[in-house]
N, C-alpha and C positions, 0 to 999 in steps of 0.2 A: 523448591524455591523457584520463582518466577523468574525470568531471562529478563532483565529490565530492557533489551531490545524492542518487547513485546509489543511497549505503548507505543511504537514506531509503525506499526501496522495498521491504525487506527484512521477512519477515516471520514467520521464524522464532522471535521470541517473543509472537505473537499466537495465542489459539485458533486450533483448527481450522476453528471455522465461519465464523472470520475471516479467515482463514489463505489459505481458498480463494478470499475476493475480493480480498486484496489481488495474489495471486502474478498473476492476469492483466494486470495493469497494471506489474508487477516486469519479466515477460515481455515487454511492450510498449514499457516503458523501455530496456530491456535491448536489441531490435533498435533503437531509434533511435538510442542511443549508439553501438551501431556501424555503424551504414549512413549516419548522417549527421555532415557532417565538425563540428568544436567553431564556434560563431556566437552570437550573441546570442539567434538568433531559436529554436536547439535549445534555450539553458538556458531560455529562456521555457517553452518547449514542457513542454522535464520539468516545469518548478515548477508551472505547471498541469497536469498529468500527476498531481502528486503530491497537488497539490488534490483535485482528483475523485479520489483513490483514498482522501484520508482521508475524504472525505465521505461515499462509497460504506463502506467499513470500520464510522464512525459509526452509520449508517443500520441496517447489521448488526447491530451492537451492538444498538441500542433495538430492533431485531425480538425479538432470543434474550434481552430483558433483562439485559443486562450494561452495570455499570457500567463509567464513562469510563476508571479506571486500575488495571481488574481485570487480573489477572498470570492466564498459561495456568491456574498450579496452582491460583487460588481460586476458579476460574467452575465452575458447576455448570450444565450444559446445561440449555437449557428451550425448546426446539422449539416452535413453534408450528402 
């Protein structure tokens, strides 16, 4: 059975420059849930799993100056 955490890793309505940090920890979700069997100690794993991918995400944001509940269409890139 699926971790319903799982759709929390998802990142298709984030920019792209967001986009690209969150999908490697999607990816990393994604083999755990299936190589390792359902346990207390896996959904622990994911929720911090999901921790550090928001905090990582966050991080991104305040590099490229974007605010906290900017949507893909109203960010205007800003590289640094």
């Amino acid at each position: 059975m699926t971790n319903p955490i799982m759709k929390f890793f998802k990142s298709d309505h984030l920019p792209s420059e967001l986009a690209v940090i969150a999908t490697s920890f999607h990816a990393l979700a994604m083999d755990m849930e299936a190589k390792l069997p359902d346990s207390a100690e896996k959904s622990a794993g994911l929720r911090k799993l999901l921790e550090a991918k928001d905090c990582f995400v966050r991080a991104a944001a305040d590099w490229y100056g974007m605010s906290p509940g900017a949507r893909r269409d109203s960010i205007e890139s800003n590289p640094r």
